[in-house]
PQR file of N, CA, C, O and H, with PARSE charges and radii, in Angstrom:
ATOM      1  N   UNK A   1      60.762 111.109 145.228 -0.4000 1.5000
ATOM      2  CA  UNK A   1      61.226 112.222 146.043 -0.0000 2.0000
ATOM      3  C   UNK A   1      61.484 113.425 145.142  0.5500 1.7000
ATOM      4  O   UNK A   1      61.508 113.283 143.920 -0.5500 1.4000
ATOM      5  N   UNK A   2      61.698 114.742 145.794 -0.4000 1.5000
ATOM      6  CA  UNK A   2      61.845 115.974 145.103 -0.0000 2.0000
ATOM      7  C   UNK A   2      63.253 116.563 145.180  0.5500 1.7000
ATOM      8  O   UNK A   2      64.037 116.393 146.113 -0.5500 1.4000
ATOM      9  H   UNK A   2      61.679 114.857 146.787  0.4000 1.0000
ATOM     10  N   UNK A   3      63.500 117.391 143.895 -0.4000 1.5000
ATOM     11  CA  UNK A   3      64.708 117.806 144.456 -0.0000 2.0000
ATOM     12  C   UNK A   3      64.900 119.085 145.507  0.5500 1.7000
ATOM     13  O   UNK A   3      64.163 119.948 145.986 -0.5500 1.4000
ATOM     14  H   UNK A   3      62.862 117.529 143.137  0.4000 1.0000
ATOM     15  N   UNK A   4      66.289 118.726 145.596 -0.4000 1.5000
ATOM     16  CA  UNK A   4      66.446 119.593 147.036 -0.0000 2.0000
ATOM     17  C   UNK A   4      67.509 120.939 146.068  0.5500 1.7000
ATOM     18  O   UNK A   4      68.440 120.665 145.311 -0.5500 1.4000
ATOM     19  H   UNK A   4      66.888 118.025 145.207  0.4000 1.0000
ATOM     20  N   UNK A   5      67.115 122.038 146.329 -0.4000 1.5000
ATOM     21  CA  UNK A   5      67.830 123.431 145.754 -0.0000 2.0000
ATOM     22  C   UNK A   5      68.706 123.659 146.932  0.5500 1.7000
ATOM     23  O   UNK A   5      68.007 124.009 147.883 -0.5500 1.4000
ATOM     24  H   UNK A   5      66.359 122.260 146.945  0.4000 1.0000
ATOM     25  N   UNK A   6      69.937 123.596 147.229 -0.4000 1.5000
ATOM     26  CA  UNK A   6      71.142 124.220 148.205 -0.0000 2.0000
ATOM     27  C   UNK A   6      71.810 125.395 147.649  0.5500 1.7000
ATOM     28  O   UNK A   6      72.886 125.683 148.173 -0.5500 1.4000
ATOM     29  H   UNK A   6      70.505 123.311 146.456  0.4000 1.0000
ATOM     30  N   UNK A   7      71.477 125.979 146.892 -0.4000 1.5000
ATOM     31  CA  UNK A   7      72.298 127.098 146.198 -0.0000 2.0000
ATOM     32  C   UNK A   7      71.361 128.285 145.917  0.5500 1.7000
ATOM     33  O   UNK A   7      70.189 128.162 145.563 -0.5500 1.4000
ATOM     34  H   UNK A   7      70.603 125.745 146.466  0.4000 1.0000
ATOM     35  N   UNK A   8      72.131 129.678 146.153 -0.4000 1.5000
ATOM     36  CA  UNK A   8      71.739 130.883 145.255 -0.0000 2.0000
ATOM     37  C   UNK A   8      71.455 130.692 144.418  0.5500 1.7000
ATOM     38  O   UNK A   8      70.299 131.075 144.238 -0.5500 1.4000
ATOM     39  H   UNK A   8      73.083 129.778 146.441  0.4000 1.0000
ATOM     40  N   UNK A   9      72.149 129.953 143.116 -0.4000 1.5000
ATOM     41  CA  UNK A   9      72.150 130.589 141.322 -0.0000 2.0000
ATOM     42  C   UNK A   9      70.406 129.965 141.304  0.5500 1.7000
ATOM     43  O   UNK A   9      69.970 130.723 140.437 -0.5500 1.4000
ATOM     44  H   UNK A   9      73.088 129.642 143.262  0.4000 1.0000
ATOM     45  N   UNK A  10      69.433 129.260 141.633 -0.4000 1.5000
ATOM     46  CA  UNK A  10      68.053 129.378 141.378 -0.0000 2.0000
ATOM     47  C   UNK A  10      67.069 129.885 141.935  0.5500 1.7000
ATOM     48  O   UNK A  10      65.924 129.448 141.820 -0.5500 1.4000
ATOM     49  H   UNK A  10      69.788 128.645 142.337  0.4000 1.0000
ATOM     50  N   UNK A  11      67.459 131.050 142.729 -0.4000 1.5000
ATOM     51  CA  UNK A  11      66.631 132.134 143.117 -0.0000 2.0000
ATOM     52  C   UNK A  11      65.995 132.880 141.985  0.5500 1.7000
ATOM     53  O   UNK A  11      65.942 132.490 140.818 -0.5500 1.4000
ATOM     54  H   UNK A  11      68.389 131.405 142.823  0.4000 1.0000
ATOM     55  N   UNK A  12      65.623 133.757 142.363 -0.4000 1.5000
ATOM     56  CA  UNK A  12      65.024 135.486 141.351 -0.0000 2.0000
ATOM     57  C   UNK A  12      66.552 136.675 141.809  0.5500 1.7000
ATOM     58  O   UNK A  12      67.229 136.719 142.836 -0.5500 1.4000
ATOM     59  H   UNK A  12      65.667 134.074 143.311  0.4000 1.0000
ATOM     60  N   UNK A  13      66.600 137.240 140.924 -0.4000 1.5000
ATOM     61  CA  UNK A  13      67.586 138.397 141.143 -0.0000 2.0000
ATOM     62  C   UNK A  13      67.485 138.758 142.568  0.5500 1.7000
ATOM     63  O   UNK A  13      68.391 138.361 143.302 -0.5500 1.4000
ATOM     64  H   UNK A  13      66.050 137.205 140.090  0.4000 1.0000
ATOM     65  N   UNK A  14      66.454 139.499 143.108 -0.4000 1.5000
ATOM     66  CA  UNK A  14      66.839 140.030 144.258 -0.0000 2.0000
ATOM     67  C   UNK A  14      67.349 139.051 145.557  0.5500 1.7000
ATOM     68  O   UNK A  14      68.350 139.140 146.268 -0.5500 1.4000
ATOM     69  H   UNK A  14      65.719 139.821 142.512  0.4000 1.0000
ATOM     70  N   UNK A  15      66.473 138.296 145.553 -0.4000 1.5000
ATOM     71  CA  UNK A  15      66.776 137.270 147.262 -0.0000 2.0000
ATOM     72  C   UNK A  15      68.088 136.356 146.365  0.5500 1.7000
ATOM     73  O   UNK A  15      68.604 135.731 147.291 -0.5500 1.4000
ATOM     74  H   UNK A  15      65.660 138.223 144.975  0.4000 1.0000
ATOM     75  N   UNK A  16      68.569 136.118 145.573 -0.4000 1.5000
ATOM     76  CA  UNK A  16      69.900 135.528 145.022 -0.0000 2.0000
ATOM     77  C   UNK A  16      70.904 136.445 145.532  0.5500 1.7000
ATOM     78  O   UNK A  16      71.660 136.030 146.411 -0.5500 1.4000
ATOM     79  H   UNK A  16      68.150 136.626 144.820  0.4000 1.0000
ATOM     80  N   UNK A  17      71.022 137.684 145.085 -0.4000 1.5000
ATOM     81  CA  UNK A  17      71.729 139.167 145.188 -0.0000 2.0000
ATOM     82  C   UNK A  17      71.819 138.767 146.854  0.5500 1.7000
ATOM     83  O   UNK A  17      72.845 138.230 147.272 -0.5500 1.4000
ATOM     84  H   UNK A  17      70.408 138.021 144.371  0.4000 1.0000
ATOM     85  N   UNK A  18      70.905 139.006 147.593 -0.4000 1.5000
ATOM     86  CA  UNK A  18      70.514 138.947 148.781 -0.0000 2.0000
ATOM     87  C   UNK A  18      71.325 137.891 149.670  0.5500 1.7000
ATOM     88  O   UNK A  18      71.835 138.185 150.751 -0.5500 1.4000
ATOM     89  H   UNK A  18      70.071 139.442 147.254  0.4000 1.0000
ATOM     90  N   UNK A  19      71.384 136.545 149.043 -0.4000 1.5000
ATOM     91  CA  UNK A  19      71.420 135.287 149.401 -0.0000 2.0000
ATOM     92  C   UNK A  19      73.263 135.421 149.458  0.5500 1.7000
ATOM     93  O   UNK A  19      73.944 135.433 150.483 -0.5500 1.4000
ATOM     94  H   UNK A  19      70.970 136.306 148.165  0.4000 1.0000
ATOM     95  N   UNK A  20      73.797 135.520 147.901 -0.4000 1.5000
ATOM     96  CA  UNK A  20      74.930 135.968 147.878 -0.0000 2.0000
ATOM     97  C   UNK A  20      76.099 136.881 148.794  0.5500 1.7000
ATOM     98  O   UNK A  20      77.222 136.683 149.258 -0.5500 1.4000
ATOM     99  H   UNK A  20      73.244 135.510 147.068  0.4000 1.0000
ATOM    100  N   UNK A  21      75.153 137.935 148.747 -0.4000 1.5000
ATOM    101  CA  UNK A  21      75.579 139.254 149.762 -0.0000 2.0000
ATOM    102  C   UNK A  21      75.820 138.247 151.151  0.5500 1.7000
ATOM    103  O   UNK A  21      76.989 138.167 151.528 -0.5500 1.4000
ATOM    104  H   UNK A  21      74.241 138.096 148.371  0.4000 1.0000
ATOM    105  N   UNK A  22      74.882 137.551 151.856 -0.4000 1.5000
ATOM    106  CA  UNK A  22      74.627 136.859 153.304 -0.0000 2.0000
ATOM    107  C   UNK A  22      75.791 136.359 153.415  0.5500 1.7000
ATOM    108  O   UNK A  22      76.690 136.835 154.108 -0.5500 1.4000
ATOM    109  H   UNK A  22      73.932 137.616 151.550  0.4000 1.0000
ATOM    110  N   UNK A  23      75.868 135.174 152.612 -0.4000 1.5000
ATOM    111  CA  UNK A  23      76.963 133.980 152.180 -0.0000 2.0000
ATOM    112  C   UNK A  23      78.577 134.793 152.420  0.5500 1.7000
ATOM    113  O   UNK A  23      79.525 134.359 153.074 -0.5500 1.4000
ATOM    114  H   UNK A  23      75.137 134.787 152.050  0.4000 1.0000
ATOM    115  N   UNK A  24      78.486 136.059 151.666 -0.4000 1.5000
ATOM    116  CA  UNK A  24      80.107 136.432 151.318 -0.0000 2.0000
ATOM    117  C   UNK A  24      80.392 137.166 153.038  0.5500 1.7000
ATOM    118  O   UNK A  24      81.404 136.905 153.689 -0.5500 1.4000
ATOM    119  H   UNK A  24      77.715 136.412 151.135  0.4000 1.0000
ATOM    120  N   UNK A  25      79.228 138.129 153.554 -0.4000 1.5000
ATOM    121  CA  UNK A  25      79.703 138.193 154.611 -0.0000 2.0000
ATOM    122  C   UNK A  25      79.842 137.534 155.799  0.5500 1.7000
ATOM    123  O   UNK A  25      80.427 138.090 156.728 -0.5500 1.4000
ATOM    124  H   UNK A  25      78.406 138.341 153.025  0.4000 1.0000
ATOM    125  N   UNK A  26      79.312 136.237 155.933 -0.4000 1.5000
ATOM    126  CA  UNK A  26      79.617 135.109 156.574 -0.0000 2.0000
ATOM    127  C   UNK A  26      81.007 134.519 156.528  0.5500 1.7000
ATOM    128  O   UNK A  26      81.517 134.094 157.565 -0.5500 1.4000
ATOM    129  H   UNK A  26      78.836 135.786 155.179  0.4000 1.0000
ATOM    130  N   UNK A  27      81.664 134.472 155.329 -0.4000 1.5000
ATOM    131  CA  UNK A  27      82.503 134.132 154.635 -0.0000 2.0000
ATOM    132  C   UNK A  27      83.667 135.264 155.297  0.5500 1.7000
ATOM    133  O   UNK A  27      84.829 134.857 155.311 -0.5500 1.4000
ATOM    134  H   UNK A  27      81.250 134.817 154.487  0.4000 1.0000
ATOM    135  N   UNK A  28      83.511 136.078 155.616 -0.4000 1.5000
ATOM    136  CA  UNK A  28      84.491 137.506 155.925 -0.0000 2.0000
ATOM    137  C   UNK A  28      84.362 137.717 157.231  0.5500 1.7000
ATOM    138  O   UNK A  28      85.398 138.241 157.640 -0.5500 1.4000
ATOM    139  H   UNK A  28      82.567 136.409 155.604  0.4000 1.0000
ATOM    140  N   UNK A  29      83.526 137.549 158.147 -0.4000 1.5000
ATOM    141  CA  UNK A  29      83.450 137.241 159.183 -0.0000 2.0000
ATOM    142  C   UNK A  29      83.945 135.828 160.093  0.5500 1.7000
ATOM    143  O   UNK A  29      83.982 135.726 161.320 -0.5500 1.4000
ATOM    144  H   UNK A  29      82.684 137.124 157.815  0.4000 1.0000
ATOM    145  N   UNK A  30      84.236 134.989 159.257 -0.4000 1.5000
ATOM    146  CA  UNK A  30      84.723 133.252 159.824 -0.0000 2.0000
ATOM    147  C   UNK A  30      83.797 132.878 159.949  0.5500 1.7000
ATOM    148  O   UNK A  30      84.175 131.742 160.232 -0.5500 1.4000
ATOM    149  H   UNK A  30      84.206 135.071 158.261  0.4000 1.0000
ATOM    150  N   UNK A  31      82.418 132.793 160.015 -0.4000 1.5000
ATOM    151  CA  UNK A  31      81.200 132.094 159.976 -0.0000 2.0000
ATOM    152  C   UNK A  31      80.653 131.209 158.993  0.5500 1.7000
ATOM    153  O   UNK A  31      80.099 131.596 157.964 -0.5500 1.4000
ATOM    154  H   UNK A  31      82.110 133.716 159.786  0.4000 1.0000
ATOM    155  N   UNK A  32      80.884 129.529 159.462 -0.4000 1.5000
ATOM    156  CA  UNK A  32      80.180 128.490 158.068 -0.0000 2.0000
ATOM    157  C   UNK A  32      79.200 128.496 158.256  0.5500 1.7000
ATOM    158  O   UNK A  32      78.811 128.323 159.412 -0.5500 1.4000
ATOM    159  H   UNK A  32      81.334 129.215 160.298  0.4000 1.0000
ATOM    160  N   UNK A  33      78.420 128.672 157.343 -0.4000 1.5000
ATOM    161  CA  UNK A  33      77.094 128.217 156.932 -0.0000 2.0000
ATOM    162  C   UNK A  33      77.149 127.363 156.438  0.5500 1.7000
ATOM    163  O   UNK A  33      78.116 127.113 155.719 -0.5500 1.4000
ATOM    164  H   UNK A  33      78.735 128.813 156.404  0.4000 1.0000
ATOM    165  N   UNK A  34      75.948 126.375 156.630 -0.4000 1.5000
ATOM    166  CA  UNK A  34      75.074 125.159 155.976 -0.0000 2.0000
ATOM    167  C   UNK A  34      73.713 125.306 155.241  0.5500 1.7000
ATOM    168  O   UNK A  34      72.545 125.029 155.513 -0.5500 1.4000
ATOM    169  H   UNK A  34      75.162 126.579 157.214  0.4000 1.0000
ATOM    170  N   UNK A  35      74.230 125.741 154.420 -0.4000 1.5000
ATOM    171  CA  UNK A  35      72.265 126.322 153.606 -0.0000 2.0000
ATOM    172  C   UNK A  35      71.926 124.185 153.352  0.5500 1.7000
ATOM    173  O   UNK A  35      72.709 123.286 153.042 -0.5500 1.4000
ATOM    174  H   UNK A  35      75.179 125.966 154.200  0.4000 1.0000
ATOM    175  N   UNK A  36      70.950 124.175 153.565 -0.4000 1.5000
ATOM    176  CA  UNK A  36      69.713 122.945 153.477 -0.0000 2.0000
ATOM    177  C   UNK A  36      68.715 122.966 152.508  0.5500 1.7000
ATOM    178  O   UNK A  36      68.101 122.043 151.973 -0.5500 1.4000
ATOM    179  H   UNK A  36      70.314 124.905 153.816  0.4000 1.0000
ATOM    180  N   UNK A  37      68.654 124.205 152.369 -0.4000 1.5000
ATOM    181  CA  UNK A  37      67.529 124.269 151.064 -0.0000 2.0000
ATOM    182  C   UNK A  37      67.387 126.199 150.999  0.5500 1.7000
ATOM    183  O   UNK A  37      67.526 127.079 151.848 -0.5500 1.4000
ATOM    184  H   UNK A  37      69.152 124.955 152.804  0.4000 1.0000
ATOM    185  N   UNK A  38      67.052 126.192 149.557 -0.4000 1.5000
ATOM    186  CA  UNK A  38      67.141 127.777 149.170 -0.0000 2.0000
ATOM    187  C   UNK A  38      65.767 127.980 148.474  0.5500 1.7000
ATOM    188  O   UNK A  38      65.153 128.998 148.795 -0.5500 1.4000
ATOM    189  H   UNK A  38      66.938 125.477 148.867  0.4000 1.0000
ATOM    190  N   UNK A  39      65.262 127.235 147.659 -0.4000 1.5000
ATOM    191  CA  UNK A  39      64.470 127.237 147.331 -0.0000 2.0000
ATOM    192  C   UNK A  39      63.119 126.352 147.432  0.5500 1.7000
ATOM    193  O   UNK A  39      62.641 127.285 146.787 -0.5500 1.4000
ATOM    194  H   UNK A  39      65.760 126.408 147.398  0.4000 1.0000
ATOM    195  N   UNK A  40      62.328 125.695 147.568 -0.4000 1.5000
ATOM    196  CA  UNK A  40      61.226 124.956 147.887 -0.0000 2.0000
ATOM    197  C   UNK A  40      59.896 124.870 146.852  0.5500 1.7000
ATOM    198  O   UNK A  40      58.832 125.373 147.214 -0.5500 1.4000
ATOM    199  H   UNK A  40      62.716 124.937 148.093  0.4000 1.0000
ATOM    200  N   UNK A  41      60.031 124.146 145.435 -0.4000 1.5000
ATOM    201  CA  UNK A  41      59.070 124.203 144.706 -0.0000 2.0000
ATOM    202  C   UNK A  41      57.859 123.671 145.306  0.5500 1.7000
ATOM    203  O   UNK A  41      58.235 123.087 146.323 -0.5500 1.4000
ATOM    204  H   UNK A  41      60.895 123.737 145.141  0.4000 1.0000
ATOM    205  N   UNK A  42      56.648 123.577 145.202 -0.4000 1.5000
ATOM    206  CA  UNK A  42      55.648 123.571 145.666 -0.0000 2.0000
ATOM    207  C   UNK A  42      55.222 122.129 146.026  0.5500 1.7000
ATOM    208  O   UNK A  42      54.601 121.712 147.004 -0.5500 1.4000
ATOM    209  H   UNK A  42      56.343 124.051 144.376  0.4000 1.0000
ATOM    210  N   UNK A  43      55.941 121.232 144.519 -0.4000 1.5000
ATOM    211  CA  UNK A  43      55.995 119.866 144.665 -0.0000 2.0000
ATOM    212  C   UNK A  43      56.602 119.294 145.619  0.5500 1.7000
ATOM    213  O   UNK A  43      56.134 118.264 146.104 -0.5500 1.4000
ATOM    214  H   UNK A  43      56.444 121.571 143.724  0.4000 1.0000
ATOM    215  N   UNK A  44      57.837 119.881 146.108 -0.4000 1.5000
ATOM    216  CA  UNK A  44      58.515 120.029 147.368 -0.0000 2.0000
ATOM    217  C   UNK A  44      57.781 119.756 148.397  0.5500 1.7000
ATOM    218  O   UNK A  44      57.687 118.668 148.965 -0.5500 1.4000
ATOM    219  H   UNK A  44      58.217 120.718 145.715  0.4000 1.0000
ATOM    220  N   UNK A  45      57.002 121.210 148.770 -0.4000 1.5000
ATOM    221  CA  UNK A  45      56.557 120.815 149.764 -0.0000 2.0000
ATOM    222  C   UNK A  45      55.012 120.618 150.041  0.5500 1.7000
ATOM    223  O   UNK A  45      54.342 120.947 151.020 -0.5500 1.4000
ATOM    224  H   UNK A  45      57.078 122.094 148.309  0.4000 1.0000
ATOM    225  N   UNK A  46      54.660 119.976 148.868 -0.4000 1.5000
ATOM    226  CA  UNK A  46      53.430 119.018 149.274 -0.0000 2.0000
ATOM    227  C   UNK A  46      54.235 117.957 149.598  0.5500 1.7000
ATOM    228  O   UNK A  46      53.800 117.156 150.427 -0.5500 1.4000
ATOM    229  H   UNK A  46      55.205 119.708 148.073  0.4000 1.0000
ATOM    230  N   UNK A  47      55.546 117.748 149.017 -0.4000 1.5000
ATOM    231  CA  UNK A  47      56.313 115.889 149.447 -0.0000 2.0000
ATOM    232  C   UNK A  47      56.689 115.885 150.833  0.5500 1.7000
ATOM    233  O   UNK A  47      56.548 114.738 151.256 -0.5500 1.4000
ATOM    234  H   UNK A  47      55.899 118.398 148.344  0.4000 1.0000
ATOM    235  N   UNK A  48      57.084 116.623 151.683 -0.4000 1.5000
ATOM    236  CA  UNK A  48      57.225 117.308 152.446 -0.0000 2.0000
ATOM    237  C   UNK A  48      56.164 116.696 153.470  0.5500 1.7000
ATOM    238  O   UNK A  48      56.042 115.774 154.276 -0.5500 1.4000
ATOM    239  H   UNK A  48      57.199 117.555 151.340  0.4000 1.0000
ATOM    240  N   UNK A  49      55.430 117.849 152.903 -0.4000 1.5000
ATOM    241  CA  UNK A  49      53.910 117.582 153.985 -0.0000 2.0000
ATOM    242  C   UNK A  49      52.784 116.076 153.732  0.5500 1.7000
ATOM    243  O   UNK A  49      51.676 115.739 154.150 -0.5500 1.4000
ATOM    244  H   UNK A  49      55.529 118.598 152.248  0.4000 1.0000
ATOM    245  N   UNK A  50      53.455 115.702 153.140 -0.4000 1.5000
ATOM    246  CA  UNK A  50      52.724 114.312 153.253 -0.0000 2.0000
ATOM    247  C   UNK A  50      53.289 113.197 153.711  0.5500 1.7000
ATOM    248  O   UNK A  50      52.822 112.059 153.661 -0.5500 1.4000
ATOM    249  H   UNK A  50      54.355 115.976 152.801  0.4000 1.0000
ATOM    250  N   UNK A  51      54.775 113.711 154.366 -0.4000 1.5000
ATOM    251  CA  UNK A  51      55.120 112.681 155.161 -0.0000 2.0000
ATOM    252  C   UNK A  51      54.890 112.330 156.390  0.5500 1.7000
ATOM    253  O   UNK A  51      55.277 113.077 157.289 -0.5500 1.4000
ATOM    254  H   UNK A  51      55.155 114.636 154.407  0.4000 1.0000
ATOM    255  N   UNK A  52      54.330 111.328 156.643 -0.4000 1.5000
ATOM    256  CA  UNK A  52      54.176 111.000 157.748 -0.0000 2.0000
ATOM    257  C   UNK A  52      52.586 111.155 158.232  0.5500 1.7000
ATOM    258  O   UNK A  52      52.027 110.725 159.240 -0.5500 1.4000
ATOM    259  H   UNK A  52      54.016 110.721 155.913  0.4000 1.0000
ATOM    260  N   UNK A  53      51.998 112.071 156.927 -0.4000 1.5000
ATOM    261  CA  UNK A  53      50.671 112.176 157.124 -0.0000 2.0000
ATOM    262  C   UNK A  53      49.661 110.872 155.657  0.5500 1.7000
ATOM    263  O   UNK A  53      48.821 110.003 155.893 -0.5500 1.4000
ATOM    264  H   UNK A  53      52.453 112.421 156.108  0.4000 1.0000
ATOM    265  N   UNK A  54      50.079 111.177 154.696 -0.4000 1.5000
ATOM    266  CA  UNK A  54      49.624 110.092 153.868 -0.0000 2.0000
ATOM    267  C   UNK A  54      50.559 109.253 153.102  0.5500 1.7000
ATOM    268  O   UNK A  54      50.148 108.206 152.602 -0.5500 1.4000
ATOM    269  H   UNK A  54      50.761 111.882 154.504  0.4000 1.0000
ATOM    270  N   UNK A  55      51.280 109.473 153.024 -0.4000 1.5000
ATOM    271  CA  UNK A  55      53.159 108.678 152.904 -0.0000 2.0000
ATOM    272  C   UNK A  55      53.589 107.930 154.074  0.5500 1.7000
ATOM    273  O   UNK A  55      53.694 108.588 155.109 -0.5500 1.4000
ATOM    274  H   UNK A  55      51.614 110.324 153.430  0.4000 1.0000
ATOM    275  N   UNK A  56      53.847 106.744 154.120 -0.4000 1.5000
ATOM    276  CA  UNK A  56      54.775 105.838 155.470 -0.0000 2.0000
ATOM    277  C   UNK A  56      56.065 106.745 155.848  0.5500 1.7000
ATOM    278  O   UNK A  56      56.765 107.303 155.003 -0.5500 1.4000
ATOM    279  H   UNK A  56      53.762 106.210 153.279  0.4000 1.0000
ATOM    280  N   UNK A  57      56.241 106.796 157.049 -0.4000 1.5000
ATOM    281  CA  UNK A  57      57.445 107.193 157.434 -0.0000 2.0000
ATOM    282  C   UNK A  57      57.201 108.664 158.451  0.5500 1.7000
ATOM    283  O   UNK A  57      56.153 109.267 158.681 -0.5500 1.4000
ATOM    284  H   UNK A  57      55.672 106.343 157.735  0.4000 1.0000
ATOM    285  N   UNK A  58      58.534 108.927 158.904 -0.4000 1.5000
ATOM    286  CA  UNK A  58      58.348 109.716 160.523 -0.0000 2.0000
ATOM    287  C   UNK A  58      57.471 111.245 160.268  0.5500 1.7000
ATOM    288  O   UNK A  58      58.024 111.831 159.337 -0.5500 1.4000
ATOM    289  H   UNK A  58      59.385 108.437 158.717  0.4000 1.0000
ATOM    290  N   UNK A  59      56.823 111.686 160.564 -0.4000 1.5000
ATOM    291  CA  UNK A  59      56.190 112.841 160.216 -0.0000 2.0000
ATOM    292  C   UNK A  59      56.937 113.945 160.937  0.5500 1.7000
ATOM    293  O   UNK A  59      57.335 113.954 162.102 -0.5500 1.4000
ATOM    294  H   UNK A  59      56.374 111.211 161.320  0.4000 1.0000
ATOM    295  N   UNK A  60      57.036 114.801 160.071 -0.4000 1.5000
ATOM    296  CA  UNK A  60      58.032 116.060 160.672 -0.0000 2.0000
ATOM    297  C   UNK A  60      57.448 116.690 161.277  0.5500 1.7000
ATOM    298  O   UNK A  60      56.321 117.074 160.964 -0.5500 1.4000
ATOM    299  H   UNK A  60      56.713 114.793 159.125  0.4000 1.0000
ATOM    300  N   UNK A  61      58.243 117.083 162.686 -0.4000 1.5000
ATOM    301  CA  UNK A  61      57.630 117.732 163.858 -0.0000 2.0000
ATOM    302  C   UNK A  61      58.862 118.747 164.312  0.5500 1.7000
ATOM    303  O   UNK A  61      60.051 118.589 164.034 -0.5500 1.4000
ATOM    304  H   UNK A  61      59.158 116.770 162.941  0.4000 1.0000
ATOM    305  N   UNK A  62      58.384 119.632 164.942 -0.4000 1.5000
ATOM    306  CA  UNK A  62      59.311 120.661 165.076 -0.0000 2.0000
ATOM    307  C   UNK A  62      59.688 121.607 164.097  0.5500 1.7000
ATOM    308  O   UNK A  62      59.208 121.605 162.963 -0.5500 1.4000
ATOM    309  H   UNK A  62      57.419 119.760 165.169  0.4000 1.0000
ATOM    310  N   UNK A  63      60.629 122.507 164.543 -0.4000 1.5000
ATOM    311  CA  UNK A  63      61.087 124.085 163.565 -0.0000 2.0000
ATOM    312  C   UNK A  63      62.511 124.003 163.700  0.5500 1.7000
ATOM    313  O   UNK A  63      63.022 124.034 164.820 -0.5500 1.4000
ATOM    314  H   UNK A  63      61.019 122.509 165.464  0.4000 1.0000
ATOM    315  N   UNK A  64      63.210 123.899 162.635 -0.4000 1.5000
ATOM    316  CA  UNK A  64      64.884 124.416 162.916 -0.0000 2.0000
ATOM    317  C   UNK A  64      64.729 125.974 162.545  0.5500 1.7000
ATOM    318  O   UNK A  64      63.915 126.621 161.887 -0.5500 1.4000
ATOM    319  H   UNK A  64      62.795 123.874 161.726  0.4000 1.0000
ATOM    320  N   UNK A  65      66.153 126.339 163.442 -0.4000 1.5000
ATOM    321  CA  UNK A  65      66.607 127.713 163.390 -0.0000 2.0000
ATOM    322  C   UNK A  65      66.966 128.045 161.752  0.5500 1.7000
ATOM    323  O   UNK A  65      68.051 127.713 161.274 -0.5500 1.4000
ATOM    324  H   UNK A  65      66.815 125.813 163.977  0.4000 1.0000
ATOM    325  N   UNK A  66      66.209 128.549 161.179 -0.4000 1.5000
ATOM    326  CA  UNK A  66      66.490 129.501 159.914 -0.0000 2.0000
ATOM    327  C   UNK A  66      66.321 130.615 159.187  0.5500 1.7000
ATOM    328  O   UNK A  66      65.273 131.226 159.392 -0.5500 1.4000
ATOM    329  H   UNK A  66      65.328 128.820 161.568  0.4000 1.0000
ATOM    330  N   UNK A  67      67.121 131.074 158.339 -0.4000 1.5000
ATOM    331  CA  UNK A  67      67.283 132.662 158.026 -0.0000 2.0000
ATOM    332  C   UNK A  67      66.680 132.257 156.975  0.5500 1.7000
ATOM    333  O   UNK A  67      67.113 131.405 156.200 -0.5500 1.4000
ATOM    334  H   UNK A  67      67.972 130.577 158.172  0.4000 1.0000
ATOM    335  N   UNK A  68      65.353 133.010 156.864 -0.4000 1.5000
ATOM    336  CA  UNK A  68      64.809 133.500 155.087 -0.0000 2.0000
ATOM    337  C   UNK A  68      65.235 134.258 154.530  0.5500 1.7000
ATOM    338  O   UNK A  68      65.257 135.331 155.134 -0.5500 1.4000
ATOM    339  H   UNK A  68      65.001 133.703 157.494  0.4000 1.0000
ATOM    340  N   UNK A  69      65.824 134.277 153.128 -0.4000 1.5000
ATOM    341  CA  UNK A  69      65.781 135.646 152.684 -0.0000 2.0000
ATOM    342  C   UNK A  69      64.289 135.831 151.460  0.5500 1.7000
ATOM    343  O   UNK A  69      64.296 135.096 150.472 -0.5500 1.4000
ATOM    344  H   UNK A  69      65.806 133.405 152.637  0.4000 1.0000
ATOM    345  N   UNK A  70      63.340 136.638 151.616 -0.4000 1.5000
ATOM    346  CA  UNK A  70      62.418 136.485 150.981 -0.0000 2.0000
ATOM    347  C   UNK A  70      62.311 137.954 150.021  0.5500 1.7000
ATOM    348  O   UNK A  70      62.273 139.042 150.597 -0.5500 1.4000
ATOM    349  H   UNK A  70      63.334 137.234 152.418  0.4000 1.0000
ATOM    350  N   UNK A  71      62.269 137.859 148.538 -0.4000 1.5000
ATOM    351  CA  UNK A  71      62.400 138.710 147.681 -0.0000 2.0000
ATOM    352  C   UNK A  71      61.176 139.195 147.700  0.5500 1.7000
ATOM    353  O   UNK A  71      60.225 138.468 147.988 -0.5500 1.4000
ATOM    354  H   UNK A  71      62.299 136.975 148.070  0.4000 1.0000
ATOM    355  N   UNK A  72      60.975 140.933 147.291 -0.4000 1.5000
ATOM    356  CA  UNK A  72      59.906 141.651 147.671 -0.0000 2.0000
ATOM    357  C   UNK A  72      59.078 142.122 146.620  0.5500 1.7000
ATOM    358  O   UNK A  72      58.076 142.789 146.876 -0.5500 1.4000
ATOM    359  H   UNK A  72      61.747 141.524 147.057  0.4000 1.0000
TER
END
């Protein structure tokens, strides 16, 4: 299996900055967040996408609700 990134600090400067900024005003507003993943190395998600397609086990179907922040 691959690892899973839940945090800002392994972004790039801007979408970290970005990521940060989100987080603190969530934080100031009463709003928890659950970040799941921040980053997604590639190895990721070929592991990802081969579940359920050439890997045993449930193949992921569907979209959860999530905020990108994507650096420009």
């Amino acid at each position: 299996m691959t690892d899973v990134t839940k945090t800002c600090d392994g972004l790039l400067p801007e979408p970290r900055e970005a990521c940060n900024l989100f987080l603190s005003d969530c934080k100031e507003s009463g709003i928890n967040i659950l970040i799941t993943e921040t980053y997604r190395s590639q190895a990721r998600q070929n592991y990802l996408y081969e579940q359920g397609r050439i890997r045993t086990g449930s193949r992921l179907l569907g979209h959860y609700l999530a905020i990108i922040l994507q650096g420009i």
